[in-house]
C-alpha positions in Angstrom: 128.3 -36.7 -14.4 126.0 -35.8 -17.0 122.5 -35.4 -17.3 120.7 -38.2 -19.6 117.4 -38.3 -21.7 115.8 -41.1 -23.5 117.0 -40.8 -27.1 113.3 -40.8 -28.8 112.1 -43.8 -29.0 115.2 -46.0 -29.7 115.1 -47.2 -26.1 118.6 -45.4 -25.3 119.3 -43.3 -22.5 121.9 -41.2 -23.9 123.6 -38.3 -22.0 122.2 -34.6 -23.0 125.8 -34.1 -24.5 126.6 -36.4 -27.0 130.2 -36.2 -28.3 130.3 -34.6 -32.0 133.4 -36.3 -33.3 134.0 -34.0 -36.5 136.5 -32.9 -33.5 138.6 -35.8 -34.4 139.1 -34.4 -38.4 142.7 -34.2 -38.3 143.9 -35.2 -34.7 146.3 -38.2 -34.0 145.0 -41.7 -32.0 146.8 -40.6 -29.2 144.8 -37.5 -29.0 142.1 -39.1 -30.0 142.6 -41.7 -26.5 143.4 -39.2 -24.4 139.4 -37.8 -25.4 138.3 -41.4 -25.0 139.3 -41.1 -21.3 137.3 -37.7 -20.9 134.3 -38.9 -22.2 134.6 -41.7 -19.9 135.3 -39.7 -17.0 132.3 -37.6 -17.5 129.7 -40.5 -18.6 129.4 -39.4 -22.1 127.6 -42.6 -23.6 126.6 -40.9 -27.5 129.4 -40.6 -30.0 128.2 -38.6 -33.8 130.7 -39.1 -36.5 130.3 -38.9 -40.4 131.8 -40.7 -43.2 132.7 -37.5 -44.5 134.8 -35.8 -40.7 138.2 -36.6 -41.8 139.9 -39.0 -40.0 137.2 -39.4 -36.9 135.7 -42.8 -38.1 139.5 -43.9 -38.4 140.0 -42.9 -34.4 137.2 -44.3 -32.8 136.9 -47.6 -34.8 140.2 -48.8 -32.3 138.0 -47.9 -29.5 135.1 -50.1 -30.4 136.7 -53.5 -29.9 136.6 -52.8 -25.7 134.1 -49.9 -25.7 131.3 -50.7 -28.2 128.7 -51.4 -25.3 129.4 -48.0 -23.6 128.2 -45.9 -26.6 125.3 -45.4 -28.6 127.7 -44.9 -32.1 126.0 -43.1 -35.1 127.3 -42.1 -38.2 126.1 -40.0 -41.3 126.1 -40.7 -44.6 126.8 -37.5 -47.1 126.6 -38.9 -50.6 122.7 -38.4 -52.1 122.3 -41.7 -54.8 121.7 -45.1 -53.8 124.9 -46.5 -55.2 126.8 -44.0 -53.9 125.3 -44.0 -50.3 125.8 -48.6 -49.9 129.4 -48.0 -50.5 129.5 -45.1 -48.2 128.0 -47.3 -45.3 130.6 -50.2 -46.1 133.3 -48.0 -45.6 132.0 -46.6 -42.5 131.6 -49.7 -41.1 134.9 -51.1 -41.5 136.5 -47.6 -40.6 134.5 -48.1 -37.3 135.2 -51.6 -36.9 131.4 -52.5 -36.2 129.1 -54.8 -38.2 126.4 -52.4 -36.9 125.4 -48.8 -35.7 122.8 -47.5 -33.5 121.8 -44.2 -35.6 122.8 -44.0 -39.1 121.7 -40.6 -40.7 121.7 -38.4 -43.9 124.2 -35.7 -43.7 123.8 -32.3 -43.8 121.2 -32.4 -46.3 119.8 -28.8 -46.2 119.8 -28.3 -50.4 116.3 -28.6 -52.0 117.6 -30.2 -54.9 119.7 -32.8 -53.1 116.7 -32.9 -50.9 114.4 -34.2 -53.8 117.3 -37.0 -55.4 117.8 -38.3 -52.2 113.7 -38.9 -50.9 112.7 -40.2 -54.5 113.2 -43.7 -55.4 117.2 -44.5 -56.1 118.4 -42.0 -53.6 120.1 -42.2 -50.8 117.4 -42.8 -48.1 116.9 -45.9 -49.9 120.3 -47.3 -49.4 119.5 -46.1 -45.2 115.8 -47.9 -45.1 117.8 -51.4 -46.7 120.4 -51.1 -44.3 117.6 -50.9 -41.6 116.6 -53.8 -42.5 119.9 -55.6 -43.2 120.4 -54.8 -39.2 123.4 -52.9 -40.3 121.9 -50.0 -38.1 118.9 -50.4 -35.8 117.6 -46.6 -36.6 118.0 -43.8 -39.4 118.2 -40.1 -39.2 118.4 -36.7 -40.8 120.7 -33.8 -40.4 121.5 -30.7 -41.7 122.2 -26.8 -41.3 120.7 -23.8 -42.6 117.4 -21.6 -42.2 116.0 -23.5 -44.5 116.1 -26.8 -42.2 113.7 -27.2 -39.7 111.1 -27.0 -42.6 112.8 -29.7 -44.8 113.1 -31.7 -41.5 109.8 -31.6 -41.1 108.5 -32.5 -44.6 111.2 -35.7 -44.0 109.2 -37.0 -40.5 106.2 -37.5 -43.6 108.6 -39.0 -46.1 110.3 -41.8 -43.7 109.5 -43.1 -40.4 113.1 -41.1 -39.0 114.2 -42.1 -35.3 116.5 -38.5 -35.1 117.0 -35.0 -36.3 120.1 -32.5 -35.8 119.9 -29.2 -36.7 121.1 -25.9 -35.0 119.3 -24.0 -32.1 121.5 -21.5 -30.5 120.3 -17.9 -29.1 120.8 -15.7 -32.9 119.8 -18.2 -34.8 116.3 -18.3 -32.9 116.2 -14.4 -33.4 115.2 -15.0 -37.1 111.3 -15.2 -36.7 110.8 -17.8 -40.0 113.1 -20.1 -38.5 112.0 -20.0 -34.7 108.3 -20.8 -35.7 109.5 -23.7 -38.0 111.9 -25.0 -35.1 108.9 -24.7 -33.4 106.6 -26.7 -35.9 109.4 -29.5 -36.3 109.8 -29.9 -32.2 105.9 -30.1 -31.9 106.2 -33.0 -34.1 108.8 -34.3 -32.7 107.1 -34.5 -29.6 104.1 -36.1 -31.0 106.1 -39.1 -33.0 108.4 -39.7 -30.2 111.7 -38.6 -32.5 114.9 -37.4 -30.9 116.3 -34.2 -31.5 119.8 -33.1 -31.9 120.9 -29.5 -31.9 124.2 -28.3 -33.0 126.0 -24.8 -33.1 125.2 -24.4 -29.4 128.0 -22.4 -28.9 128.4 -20.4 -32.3 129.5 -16.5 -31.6 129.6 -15.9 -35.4 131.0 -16.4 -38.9 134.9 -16.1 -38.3 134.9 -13.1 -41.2 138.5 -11.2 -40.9 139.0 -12.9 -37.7 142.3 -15.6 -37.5 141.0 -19.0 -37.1 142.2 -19.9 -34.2 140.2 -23.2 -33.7 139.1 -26.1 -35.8 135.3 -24.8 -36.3 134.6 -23.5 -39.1 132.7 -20.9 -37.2 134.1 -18.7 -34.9 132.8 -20.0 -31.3 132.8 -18.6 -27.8 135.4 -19.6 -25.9 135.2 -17.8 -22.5 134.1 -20.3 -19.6 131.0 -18.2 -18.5 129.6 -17.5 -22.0 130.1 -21.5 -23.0 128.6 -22.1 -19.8 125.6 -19.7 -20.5 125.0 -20.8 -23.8 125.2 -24.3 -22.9 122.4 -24.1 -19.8 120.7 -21.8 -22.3 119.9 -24.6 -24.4 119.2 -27.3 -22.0 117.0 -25.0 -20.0 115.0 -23.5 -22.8 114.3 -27.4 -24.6 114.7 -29.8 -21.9 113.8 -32.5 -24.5 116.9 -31.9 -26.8 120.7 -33.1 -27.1 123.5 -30.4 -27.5 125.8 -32.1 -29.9 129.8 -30.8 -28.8 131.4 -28.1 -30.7 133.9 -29.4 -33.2 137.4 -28.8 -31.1 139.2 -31.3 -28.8 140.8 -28.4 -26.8 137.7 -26.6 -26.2 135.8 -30.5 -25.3 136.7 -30.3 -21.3 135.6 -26.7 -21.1 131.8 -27.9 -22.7 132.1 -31.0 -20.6 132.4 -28.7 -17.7 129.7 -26.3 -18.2 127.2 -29.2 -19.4 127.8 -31.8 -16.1 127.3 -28.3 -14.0 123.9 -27.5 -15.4 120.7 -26.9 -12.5 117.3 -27.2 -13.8 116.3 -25.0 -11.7 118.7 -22.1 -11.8 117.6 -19.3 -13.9 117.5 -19.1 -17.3 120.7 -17.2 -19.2 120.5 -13.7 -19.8 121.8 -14.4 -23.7 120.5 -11.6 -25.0 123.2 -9.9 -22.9 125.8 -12.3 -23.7 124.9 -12.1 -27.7 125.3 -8.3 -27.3 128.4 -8.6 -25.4 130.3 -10.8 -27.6 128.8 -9.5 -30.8 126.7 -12.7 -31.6 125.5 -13.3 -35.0 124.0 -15.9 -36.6 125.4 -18.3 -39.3 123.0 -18.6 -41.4 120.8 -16.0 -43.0 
């Protein structure tokens, strides 16, 4: 079984690996079932989908009618006006089969500019707060990717009282010293306000550049055992507070479930600076 946290202060205990469904983009429901019954088999309890993943709303809204009270279920909404983001909930909902969500967040939203529309009055955090209060989720958060992130993140925790935050934290990313001390800033706050943070990108080896893509990431990840494994204990044992979000690949789901329900607080830390150097590691965003 997996290790669990408390999820902030939403009152959840969710496992440390929550289940990051833009896996299920383009997979069928029978594939989709077959993951149902691995996340059950390992305890996973946390499912993150978007509005904007494909078909993954679509798969795990059949699930919902006998499994709704095993999982914390959050979505994301991507569209940045007020209009735009109410019908984007609607349709989430009914793809899910809910009348509510735990965690309903505003995706990837990294861009200054998009940044500013959606914070100011008639964006799209507007349409999140209502729904709030509606009861059509019981909390709201904020995700997104980028160097850039951990400071916008942080200038959101002053702009709306957000439950969550996702954002990467793998080893090359945190080799960038800008963005390790604002990771660093964001998590102190974090800490302070009780918010829960989810990282993504955990197992990232690189941009996939002239390499095939051989997986449905649109970065290149690691894919042998020991490396996902290291990478994985790296994260958990380096921010014991945080959630490691799955990468986005059904085939490669068991081999993260694996290394993640095998993790020892106490075993030593992984050498990644021996792993990045071995498997050429590079960051994603620069």
């Amino acid at each position: 079984m997996l290790p669990t946290l408390p999820f902030g202060r939403t009152g959840h205990l969710s496992t440390r690996t929550i289940f990051g469904a833009a896996a299920f983009w383009a997979v069928s429901q029978k594939v989709a079932n077959a993951t149902l019954d691995l996340l059950l088999r390992y305890g996973v309890n946390h499912i993150d989908t978007a509005a904007s993943y494909g078909h993954s709303e679509e798969r795990i809204g059949p699930w919902m009618k006998r499994h709704r009270d095993d999982f914390f279920l959050a979505t994301k909404v991507e569209e940045r006006s007020y209009k735009l983001a109410w019908e984007s909930i609607r349709r989430s909902l009914k793809r899910l089969r809910v009348e509510q969500v735990d965690l309903l967040q505003l995706h990837n939203l990294g861009d200054p500019t998009d940044w500013e529309t959606v914070m100011n009055s008639g964006g799209a955090l507007d349409a999140l707060l209502e729904a709030r209060q509606q009861g059509l989720t019981r909390f709201i958060g904020i995700t997104g990717h980028g160097t850039q992130i951990a400071r916008l993140h942080r200038l959101a925790l002053d702009r709306a009282n957000f439950d969550a935050v996702l954002l990467p934290y793998n080893y090359p990313m945190m080799q960038n010293p800008q963005y390790a001390a604002e990771f660093e800033n964001l998590m102190k706050v974090c800490r302070e306000r009780n918010v829960a943070v989810q990282t993504i990108k955990s197992l990232a080896q690189g941009p996939w550049g002239a390499h095939s893509h051989t997986r449905t990431t649109w970065y290149k990840p690691l894919e042998d055992q020991a490396d996902m494994a290291s990478a994985i204990h790296w994260v958990f044992a380096t921010r014991p507070n945080v959630f490691l979000n799955t990468t986005g690949d059904v085939e490669l789901l068991p081999h993260v479930l694996d290394a993640a329900s095998r993790f020892d607080p106490n075993a030593p830390i992984p050498d990644m600076a021996a792993v990045a150097e071995a498997r050429q590691m590079k960051p994603l965003f620069v």
